[in-house]
PyMOL CGO cylinders between C-alpha atoms (Angstrom):
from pymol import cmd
from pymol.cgo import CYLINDER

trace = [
    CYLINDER, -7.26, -6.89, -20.33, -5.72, -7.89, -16.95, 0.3, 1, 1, 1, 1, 1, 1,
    CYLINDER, -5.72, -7.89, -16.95, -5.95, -11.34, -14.85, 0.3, 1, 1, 1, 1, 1, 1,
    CYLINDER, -5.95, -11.34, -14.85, -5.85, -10.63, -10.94, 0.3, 1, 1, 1, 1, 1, 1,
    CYLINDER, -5.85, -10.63, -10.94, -5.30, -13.30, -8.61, 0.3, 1, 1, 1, 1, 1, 1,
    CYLINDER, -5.30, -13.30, -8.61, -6.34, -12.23, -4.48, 0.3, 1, 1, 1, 1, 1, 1,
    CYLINDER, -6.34, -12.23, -4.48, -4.27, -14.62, -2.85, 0.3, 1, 1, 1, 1, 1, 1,
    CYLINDER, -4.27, -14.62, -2.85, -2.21, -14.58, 0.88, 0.3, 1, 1, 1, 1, 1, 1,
    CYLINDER, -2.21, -14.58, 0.88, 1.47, -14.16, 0.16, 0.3, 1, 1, 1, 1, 1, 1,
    CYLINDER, 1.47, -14.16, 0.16, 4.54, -14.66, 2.26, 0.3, 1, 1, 1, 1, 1, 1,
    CYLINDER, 4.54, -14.66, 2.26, 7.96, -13.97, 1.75, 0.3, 1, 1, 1, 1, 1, 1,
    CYLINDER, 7.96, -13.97, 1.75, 10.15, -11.95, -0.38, 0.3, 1, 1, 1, 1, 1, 1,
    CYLINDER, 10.15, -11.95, -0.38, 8.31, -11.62, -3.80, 0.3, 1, 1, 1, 1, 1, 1,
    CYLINDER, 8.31, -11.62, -3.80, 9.98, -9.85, -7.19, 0.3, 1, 1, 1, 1, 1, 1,
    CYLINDER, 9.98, -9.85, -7.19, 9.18, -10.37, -10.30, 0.3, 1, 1, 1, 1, 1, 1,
    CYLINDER, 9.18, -10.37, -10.30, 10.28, -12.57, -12.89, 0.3, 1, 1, 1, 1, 1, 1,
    CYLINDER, 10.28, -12.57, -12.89, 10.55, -13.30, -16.51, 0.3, 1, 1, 1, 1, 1, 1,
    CYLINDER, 10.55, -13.30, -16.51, 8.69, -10.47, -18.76, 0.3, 1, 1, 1, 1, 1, 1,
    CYLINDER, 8.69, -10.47, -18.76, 7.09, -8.30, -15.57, 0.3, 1, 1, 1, 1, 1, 1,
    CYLINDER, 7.09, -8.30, -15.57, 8.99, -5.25, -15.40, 0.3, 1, 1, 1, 1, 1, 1,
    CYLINDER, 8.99, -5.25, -15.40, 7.17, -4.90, -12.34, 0.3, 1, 1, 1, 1, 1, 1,
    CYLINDER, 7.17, -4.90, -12.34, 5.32, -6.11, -9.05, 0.3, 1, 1, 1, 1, 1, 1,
    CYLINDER, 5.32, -6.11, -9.05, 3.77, -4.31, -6.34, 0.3, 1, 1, 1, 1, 1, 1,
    CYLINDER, 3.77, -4.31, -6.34, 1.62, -5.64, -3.61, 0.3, 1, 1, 1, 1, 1, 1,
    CYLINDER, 1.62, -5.64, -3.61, -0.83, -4.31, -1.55, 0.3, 1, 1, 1, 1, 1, 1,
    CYLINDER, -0.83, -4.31, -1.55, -2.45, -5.31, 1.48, 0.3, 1, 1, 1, 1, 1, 1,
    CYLINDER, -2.45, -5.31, 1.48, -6.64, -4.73, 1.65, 0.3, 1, 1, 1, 1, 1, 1,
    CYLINDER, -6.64, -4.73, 1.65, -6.11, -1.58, 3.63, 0.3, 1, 1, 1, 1, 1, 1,
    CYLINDER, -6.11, -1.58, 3.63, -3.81, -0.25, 0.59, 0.3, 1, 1, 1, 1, 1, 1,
    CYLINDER, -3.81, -0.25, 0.59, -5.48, -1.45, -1.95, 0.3, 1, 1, 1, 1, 1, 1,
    CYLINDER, -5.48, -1.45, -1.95, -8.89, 0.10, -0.60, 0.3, 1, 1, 1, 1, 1, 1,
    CYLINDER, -8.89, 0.10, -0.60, -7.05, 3.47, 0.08, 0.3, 1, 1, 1, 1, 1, 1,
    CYLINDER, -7.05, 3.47, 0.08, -7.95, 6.22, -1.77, 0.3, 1, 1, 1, 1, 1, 1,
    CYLINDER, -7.95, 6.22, -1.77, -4.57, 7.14, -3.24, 0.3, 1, 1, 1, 1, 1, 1,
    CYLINDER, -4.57, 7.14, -3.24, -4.53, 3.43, -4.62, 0.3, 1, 1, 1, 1, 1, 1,
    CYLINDER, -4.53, 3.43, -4.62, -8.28, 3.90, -5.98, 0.3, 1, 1, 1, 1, 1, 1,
    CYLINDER, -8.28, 3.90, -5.98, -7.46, 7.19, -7.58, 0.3, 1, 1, 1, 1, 1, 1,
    CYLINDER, -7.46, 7.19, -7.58, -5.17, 5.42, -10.25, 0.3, 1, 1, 1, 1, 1, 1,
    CYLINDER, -5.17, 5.42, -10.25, -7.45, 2.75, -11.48, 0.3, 1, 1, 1, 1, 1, 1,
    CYLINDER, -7.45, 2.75, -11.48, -9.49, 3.99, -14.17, 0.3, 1, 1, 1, 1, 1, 1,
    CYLINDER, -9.49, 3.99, -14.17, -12.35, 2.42, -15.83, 0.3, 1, 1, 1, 1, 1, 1,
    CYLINDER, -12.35, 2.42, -15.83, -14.21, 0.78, -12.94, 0.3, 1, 1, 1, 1, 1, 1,
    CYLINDER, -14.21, 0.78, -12.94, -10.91, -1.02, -11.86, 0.3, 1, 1, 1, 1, 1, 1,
    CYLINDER, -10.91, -1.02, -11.86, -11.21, 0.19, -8.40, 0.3, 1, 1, 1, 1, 1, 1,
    CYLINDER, -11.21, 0.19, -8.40, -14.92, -1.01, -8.51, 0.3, 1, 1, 1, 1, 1, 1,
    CYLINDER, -14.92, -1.01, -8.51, -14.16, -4.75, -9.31, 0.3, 1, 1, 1, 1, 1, 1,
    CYLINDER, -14.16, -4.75, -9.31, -11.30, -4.31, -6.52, 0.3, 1, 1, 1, 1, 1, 1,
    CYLINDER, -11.30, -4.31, -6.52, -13.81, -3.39, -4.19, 0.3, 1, 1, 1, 1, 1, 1,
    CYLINDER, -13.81, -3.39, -4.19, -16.10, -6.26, -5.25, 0.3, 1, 1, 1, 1, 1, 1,
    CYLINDER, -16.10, -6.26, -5.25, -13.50, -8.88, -5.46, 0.3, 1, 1, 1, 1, 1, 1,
    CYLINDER, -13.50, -8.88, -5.46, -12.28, -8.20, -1.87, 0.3, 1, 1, 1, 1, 1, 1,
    CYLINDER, -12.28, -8.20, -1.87, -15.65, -8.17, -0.19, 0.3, 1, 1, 1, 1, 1, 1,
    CYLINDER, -15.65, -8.17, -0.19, -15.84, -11.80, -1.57, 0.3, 1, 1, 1, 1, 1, 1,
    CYLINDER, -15.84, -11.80, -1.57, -12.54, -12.92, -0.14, 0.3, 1, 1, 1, 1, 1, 1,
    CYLINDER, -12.54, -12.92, -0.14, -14.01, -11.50, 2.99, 0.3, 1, 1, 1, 1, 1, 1,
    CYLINDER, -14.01, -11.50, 2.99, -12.61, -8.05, 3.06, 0.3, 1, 1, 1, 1, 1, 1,
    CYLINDER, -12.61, -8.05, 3.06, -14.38, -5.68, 5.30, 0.3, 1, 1, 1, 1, 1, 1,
    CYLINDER, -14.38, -5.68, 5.30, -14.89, -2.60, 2.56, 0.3, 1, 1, 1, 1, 1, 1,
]
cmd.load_cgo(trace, "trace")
C-alpha cells in the first residue's frame, strides 16, 4: 500500500529519514509512457485519474 500526495513543489527536495529514495515528476513525466510502463497493477490508472482532478490535461 502506498500514500501519494499531488502537490506543487519548489526548491531543492531529497529525502530524509527512512526514504532511501525520492524522485519527482512533473505531469508531462509522470503521464509519459516510459513512466506508465513501470507501474503495475492499475498504478498508472489512478495516476491518470488523480491528475485529471488536480486539473491535469491527460
Amino acid at each position: 500500500m502506498s500514500l501519494a500526495y499531488i502537490v506543487p513543489v519548489t526548491g531543492d527536495c531529497r529525502p530524509r529519514q527512512d526514504a532511501l529514495d525520492l524522485v519527482w515528476f512533473s505531469p508531462q513525466e509522470a503521464l509519459s509512457e516510459a513512466v506508465q510502463s513501470e507501474m503495475p497493477g492499475g498504478h498508472g490508472v489512478l495516476l491518470k485519474q488523480a491528475l485529471a482532478h488536480a486539473g491535469c490535461v491527460i
